[in-house]
SESE-691664 format. One line per 4 residues: number of its first residue (from 1); their letters; for each residue x, y, z of C-alpha. Coordinates in nm, 3 decimals, decimal comma. Layout:
// residues N
NUM	a	X:Y:Z | ...
//
This chain:
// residues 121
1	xxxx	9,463:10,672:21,443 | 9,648:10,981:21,378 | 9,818:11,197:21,650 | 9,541:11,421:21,766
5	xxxx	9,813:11,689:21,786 | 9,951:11,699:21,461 | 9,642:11,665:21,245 | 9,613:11,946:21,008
9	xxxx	9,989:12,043:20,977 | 10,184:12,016:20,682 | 10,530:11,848:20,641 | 10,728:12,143:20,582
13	xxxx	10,522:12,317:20,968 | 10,631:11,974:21,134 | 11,023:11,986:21,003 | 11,002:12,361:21,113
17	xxxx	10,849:12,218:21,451 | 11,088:11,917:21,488 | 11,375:12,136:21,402 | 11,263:12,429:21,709
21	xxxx	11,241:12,199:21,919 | 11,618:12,034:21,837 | 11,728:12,421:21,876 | 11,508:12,415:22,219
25	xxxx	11,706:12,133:22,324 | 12,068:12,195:22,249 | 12,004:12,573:22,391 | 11,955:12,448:22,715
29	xxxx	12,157:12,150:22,717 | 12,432:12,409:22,624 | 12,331:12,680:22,921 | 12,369:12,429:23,193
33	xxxx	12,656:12,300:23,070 | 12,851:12,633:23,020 | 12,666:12,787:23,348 | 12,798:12,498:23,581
37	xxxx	13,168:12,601:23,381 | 13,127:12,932:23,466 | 13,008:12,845:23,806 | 13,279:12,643:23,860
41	xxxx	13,539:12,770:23,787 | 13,451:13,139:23,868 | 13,412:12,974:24,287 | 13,726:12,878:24,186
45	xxxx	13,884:13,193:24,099 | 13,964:13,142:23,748 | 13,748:13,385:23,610 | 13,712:13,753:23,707
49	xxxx	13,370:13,894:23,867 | 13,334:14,116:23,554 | 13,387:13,869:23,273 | 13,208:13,579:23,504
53	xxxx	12,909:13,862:23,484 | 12,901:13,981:23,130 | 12,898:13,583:23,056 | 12,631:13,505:23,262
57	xxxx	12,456:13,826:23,125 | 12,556:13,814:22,777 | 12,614:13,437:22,727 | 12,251:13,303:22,650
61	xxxx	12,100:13,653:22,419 | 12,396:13,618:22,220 | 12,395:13,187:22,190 | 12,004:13,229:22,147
65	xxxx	12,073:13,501:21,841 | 12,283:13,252:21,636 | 12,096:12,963:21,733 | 11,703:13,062:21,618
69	xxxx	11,812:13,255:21,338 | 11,644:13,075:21,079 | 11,897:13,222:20,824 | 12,205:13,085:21,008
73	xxxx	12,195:12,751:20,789 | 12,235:12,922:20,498 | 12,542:13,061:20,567 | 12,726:12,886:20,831
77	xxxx	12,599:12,557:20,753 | 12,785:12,328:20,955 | 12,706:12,595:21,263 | 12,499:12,388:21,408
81	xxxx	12,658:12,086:21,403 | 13,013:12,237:21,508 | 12,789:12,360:21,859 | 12,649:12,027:21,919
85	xxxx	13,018:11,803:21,860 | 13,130:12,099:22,135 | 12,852:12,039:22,395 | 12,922:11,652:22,336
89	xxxx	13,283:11,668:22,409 | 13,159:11,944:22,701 | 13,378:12,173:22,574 | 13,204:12,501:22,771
93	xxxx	13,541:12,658:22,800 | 13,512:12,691:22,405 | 13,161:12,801:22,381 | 13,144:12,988:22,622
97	xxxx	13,444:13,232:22,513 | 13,223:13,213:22,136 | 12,918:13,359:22,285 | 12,977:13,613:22,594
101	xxxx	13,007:13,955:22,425 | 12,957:14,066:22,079 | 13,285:14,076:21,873 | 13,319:14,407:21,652
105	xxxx	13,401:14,396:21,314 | 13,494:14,729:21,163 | 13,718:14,881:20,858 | 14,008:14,903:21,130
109	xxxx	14,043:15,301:21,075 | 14,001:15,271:20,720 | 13,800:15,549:20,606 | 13,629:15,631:20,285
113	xxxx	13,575:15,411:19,966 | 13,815:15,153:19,863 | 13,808:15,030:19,502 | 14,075:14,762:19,357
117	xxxx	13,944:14,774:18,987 | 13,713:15,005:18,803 | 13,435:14,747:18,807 | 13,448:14,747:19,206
121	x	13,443:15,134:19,205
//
């Protein structure tokens, strides 16, 4: 008899479903691990107040933006992956550093256009 629960979805709304709930799943395996890091070694005195806050702030909007953006296979492929290796070998000290605050990308005070052939112009 089929699952009472999944009658009526297609293939393609149960990968989507398996695949949220994988994402579910490593998103808060990965916030306890990198919480009892932070934690840890903050009691410890290896961390300042102000980054240990902006991580605990900061840490699981900015893990959760990579990690449901259904977009993020396409161009960091192995993204996922890379995150779940680093949880496995509880490597918080790594993934946590990835994921506190935003990292700015800019021209570097370049202003203005910048054209290296005619075609790029």
């Amino acid at each position: 008899m089929p699952d009472p629960l999944i009658v009526g979805f297609s293939d393609s709304e149960m990968k989507n479903a398996n695949e949220l709930l994988d994402d579910l799943t490593l998103y808060f395996d990965i916030l306890k691990g990198v919480n009892e890091y932070l934690d840890r070694n903050y009691q410890k005195g290896l961390i300042i107040e102000g980054i240990y806050n902006k991580a605990k702030t900061y840490f699981p909007i900015n893990l959760g933006k990579w990690l449901f953006d259904r977009r993020i296979n396409s161009f960091a492929p192995n993204f996922k992956e890379g995150l779940k290796k680093a949880a496995s070998e509880n490597r918080w000290d790594h993934i946590s550093e990835a994921f506190y605050t935003d990292i700015a990308f800019g021209t570097g005070g370049i202003r203005g256009m910048a054209a290296f052939t005619v075609d790029e112009f």
